[in-house]
DRENVO-20258 format. One record per residue: residue number from 1; x, y, z of N, C-alpha, C in turn; residue in one letter. Coordinates in pm, 1 decimal. Each point is the difference from the previous one (the first is absolute). Example, Ala and Ser with C-alpha at 12.3 -4.5 7.8 and 13.67 -1.06 7.14 Angstrom:
<rs>
@nr:1	neast:1319.0	nnorth:-569.0	nup:780.0	caeast:-89.0	canorth:119.0	caup:0.0	ceast:90.0	cnorth:120.0	cup:0.0	rest:A
@nr:2	neast:-35.0	nnorth:105.0	nup:-72.0	caeast:82.0	canorth:119.0	caup:6.0	ceast:-77.0	cnorth:109.0	cup:73.0	rest:S
</rs>
This chain:
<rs>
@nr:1	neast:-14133.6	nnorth:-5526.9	nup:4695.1	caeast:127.4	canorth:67.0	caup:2.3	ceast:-20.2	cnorth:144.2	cup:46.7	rest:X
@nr:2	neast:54.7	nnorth:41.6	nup:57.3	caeast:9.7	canorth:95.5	caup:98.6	ceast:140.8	cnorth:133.2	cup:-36.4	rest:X
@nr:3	neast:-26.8	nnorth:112.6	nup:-53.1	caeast:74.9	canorth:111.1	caup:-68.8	ceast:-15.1	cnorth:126.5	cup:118.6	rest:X
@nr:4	neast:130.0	nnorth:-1.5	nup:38.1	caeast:61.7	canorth:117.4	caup:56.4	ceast:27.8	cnorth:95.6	cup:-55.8	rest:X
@nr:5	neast:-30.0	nnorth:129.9	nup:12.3	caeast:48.0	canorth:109.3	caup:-69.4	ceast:70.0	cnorth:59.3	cup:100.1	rest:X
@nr:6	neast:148.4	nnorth:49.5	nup:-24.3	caeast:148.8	canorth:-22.1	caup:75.8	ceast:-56.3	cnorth:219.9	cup:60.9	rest:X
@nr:7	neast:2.9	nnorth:50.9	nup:-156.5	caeast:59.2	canorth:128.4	caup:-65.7	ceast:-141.9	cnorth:73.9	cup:-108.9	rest:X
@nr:8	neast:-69.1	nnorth:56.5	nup:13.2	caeast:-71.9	canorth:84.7	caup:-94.5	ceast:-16.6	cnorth:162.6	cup:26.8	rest:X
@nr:9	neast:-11.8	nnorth:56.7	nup:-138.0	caeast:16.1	canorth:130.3	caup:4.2	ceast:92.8	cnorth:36.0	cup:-66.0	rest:X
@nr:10	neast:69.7	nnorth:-90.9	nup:-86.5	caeast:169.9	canorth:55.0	caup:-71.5	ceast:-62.9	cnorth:106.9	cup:-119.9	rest:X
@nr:11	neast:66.8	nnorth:64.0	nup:4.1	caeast:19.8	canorth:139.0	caup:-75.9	ceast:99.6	cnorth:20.1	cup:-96.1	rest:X
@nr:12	neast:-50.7	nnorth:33.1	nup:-37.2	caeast:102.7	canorth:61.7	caup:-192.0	ceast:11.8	cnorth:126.1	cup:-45.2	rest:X
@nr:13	neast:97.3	nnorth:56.9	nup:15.9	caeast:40.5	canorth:175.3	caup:-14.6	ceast:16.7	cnorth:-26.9	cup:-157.2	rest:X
@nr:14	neast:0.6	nnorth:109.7	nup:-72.1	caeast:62.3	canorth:11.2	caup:-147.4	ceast:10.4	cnorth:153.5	cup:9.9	rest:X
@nr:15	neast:133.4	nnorth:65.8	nup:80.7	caeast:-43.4	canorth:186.4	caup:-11.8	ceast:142.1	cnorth:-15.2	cup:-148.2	rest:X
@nr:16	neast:-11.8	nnorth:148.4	nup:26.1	caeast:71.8	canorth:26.6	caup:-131.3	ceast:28.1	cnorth:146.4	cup:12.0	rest:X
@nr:17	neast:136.1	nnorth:3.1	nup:-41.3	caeast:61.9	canorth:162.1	caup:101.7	ceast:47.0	cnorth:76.7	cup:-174.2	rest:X
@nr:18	neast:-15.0	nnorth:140.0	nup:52.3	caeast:123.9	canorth:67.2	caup:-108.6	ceast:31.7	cnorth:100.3	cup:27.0	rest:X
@nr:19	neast:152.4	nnorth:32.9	nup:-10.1	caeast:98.9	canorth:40.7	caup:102.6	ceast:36.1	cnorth:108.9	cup:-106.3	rest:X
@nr:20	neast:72.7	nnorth:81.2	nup:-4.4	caeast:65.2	canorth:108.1	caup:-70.2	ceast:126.9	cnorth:49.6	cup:82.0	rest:X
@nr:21	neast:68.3	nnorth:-35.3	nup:70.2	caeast:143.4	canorth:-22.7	caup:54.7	ceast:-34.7	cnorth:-17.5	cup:156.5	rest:X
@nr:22	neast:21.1	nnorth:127.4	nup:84.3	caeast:-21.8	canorth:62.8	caup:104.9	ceast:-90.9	cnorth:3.3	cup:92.0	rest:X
@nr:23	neast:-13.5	nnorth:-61.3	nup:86.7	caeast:-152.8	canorth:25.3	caup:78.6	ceast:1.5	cnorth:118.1	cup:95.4	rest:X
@nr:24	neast:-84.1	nnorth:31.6	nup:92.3	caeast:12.3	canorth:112.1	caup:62.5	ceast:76.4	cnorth:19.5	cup:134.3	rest:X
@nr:25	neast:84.7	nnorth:-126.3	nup:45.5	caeast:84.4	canorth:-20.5	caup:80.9	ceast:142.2	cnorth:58.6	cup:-55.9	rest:X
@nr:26	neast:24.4	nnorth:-30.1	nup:-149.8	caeast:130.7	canorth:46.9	caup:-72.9	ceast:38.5	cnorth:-152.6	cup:-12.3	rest:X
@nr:27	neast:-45.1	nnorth:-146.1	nup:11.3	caeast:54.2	canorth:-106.2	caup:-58.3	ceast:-66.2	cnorth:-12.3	cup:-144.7	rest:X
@nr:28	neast:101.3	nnorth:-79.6	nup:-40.8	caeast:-1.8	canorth:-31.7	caup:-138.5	ceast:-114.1	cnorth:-145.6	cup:-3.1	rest:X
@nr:29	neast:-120.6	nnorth:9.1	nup:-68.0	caeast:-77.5	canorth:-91.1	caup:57.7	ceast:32.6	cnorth:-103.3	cup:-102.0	rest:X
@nr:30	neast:119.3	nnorth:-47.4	nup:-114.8	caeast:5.1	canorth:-105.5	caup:-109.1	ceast:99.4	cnorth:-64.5	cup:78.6	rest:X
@nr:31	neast:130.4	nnorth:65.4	nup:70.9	caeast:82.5	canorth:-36.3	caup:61.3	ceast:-56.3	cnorth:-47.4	cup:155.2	rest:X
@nr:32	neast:-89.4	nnorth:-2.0	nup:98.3	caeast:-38.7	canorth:-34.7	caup:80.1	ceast:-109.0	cnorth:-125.6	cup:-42.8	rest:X
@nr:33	neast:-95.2	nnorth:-4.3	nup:-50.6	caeast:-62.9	canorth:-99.5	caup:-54.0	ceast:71.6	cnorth:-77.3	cup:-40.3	rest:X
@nr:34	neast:154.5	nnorth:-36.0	nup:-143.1	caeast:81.9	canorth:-91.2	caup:29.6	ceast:40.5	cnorth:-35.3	cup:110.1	rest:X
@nr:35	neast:37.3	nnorth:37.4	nup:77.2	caeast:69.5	canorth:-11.9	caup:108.7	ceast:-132.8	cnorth:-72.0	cup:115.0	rest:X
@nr:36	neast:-95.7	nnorth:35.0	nup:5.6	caeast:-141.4	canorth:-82.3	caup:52.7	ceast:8.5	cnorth:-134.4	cup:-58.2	rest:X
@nr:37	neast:17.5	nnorth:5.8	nup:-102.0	caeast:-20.5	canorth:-138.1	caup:-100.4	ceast:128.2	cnorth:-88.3	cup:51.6	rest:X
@nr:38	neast:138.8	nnorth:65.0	nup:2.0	caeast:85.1	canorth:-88.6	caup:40.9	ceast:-23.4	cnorth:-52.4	cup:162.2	rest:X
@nr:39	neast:-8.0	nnorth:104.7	nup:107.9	caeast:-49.4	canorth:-54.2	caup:110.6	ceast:-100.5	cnorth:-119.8	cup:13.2	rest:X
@nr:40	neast:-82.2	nnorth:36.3	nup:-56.5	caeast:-83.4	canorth:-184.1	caup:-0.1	ceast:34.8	cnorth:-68.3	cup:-62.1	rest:X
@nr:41	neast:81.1	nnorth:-25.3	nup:-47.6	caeast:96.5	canorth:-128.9	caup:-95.9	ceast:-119.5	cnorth:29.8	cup:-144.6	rest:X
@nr:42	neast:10.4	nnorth:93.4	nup:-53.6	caeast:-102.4	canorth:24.2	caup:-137.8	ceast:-105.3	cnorth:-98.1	cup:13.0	rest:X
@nr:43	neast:-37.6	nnorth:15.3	nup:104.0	caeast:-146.1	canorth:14.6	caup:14.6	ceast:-29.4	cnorth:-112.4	cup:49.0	rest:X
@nr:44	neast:89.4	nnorth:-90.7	nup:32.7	caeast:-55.3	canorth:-140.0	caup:35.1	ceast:25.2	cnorth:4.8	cup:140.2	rest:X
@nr:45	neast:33.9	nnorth:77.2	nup:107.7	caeast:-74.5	canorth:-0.4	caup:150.6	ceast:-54.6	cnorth:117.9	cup:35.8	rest:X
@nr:46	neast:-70.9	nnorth:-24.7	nup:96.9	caeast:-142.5	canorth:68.2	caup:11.9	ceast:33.7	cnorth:149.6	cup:47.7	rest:X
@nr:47	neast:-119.2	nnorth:82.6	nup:-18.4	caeast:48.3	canorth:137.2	caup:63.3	ceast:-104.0	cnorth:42.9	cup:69.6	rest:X
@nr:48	neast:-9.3	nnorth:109.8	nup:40.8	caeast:-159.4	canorth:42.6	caup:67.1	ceast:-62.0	cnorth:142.3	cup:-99.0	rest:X
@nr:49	neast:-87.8	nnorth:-39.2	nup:-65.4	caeast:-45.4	canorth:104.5	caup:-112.1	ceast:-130.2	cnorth:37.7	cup:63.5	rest:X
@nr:50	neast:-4.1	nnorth:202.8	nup:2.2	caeast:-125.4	canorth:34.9	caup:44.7	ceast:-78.5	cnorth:84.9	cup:-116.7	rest:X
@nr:51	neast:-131.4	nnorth:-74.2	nup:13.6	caeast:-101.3	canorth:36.1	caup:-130.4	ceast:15.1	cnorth:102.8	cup:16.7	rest:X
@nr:52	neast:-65.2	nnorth:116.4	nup:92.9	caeast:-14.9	canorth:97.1	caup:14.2	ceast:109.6	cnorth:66.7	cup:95.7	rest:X
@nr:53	neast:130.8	nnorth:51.4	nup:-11.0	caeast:93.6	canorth:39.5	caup:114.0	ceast:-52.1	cnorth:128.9	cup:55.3	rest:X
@nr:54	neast:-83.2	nnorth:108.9	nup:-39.4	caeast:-16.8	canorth:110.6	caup:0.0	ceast:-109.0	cnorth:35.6	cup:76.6	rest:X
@nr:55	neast:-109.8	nnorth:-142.3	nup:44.4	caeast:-89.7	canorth:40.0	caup:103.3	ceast:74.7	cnorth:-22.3	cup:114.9	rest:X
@nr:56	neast:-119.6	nnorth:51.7	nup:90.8	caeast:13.2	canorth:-7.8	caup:184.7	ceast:72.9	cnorth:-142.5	cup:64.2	rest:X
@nr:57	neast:-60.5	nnorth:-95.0	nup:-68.2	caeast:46.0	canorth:-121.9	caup:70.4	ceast:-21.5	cnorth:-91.2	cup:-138.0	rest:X
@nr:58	neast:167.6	nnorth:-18.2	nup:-109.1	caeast:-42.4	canorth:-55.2	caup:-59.8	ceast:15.6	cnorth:-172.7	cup:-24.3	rest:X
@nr:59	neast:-31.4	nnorth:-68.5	nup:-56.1	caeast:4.7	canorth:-154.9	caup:46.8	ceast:110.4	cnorth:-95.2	cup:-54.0	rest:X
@nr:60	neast:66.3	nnorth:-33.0	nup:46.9	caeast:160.7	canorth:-35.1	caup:-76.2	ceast:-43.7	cnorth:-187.9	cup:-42.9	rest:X
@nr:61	neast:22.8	nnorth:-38.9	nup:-111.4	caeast:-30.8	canorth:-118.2	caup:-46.7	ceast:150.5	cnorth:-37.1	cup:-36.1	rest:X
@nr:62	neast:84.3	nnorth:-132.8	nup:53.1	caeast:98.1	canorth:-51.7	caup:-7.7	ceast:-27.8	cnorth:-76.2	cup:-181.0	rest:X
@nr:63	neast:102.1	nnorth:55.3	nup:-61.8	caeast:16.8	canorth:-66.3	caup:-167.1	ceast:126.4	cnorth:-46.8	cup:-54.0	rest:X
@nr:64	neast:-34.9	nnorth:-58.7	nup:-118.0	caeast:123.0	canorth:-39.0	caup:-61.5	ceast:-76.4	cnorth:44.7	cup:-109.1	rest:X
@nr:65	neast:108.6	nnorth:-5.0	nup:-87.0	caeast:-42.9	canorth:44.2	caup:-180.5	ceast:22.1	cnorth:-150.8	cup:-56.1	rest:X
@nr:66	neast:-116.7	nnorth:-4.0	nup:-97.9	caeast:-46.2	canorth:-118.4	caup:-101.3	ceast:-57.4	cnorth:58.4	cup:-127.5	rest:X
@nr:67	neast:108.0	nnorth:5.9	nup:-95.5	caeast:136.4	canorth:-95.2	caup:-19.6	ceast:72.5	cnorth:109.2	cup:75.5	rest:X
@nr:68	neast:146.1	nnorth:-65.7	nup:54.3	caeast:89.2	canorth:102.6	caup:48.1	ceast:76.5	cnorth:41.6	cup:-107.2	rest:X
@nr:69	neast:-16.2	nnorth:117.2	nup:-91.7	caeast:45.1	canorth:86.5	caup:-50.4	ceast:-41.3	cnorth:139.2	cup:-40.0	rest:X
@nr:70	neast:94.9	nnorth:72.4	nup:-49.0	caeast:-67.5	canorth:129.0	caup:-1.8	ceast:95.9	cnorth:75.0	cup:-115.0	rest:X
@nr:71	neast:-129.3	nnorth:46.5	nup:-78.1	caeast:13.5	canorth:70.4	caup:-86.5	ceast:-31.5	cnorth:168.0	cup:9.2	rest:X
@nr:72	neast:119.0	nnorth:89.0	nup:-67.5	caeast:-45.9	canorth:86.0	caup:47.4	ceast:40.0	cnorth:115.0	cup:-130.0	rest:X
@nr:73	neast:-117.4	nnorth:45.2	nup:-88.7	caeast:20.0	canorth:-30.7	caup:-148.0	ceast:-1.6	cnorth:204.0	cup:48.6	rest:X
@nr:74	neast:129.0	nnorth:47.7	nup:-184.8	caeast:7.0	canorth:141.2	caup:41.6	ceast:-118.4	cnorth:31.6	cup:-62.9	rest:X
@nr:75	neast:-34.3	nnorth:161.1	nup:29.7	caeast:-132.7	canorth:54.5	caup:-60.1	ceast:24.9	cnorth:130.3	cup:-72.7	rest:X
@nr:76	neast:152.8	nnorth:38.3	nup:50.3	caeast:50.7	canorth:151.5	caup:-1.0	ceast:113.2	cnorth:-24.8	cup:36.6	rest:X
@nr:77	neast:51.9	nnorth:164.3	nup:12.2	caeast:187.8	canorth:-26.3	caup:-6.1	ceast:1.6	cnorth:-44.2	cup:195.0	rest:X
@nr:78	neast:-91.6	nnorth:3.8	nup:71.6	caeast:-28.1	canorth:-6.3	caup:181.3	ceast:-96.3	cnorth:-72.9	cup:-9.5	rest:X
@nr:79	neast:-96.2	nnorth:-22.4	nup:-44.5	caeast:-134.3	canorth:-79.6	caup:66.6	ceast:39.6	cnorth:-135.1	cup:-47.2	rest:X
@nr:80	neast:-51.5	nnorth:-79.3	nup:64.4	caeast:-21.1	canorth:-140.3	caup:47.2	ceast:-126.3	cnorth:-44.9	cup:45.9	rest:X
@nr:81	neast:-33.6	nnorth:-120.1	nup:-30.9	caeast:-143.2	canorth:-32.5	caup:52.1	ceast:50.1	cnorth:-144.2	cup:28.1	rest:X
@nr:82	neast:-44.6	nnorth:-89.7	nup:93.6	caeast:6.5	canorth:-92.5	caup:57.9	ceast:-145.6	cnorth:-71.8	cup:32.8	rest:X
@nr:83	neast:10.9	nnorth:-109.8	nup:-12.8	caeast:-186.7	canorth:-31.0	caup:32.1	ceast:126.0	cnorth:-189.1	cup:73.9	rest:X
@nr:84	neast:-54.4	nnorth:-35.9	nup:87.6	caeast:-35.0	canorth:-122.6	caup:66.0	ceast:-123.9	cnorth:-51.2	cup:52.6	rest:X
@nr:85	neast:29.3	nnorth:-153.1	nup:37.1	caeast:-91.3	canorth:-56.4	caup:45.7	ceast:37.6	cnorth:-46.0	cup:135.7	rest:X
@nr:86	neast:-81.8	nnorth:36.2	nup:118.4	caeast:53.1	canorth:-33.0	caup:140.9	ceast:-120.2	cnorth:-103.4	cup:5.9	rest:X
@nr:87	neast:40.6	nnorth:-149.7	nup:66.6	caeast:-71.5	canorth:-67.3	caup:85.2	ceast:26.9	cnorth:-41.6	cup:110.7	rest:X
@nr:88	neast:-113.9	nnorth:8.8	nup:123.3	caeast:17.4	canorth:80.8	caup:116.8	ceast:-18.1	cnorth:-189.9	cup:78.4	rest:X
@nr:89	neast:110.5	nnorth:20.4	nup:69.6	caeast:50.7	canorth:-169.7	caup:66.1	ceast:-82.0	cnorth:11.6	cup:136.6	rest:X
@nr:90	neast:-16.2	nnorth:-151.0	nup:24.6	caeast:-107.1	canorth:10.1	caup:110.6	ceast:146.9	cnorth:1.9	cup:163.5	rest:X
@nr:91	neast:-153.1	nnorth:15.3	nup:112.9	caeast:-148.1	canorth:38.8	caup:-0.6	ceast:-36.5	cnorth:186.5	cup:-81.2	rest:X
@nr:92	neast:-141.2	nnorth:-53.3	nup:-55.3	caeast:-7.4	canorth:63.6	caup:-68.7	ceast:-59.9	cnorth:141.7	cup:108.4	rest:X
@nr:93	neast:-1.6	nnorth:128.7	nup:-67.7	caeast:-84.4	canorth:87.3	caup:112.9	ceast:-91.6	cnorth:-13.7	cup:-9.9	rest:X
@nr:94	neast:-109.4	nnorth:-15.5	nup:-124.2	caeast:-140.2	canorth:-2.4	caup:-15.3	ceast:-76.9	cnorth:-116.6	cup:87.2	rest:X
@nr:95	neast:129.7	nnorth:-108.9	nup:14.1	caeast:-80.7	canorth:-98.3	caup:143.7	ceast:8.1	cnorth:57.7	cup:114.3	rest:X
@nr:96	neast:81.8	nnorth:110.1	nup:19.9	caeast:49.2	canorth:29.2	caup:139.2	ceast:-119.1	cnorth:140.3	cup:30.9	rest:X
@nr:97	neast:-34.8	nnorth:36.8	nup:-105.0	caeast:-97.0	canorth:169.0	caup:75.1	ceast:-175.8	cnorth:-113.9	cup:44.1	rest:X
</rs>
């Protein structure tokens, strides 16, 4: 018997953010992150999430969230912390570099 491997290299994000209203653009980052969450149907179609956005050339991995929900528990009368789990839908990049 004879096994094809289609897809390898899948990847598993777990970041985890915490916000205190305002970012340095002047958006409200609790009200935009909902609003992220509703755009992908809460989380069940895919988005393009970059590990690192802040280098030179950084590497965009297409995800969905598993489980699709999101919790986003208070800490303060502004902060928020959010933690998900992104898994990254093929083809994967780590087959592709």
């Amino acid at each position: 018997r004879t096994r094809y491997v289609r897809n390898r290299g899948q990847r598993i994000f777990e970041p985890t953010w915490r916000f205190d209203g305002n970012d340095v653009n002047g958006l409200n980052q609790e009200t935009e992150t909902r609003a992220w969450f509703n755009e992908c149907e809460q989380g069940s179609r895919p988005f393009v999430f970059f590990e690192s956005p802040s280098v030179a050339t950084p590497t965009a991995h297409v995800c969905y969230v598993d489980p699709p929900e999101m919790n986003m528990p208070i800490l303060g009368p502004f902060e928020r912390e959010i933690s998900m789990r992104f898994v990254e839908s093929a083809p994967y990049v780590q087959s592709e570099l």
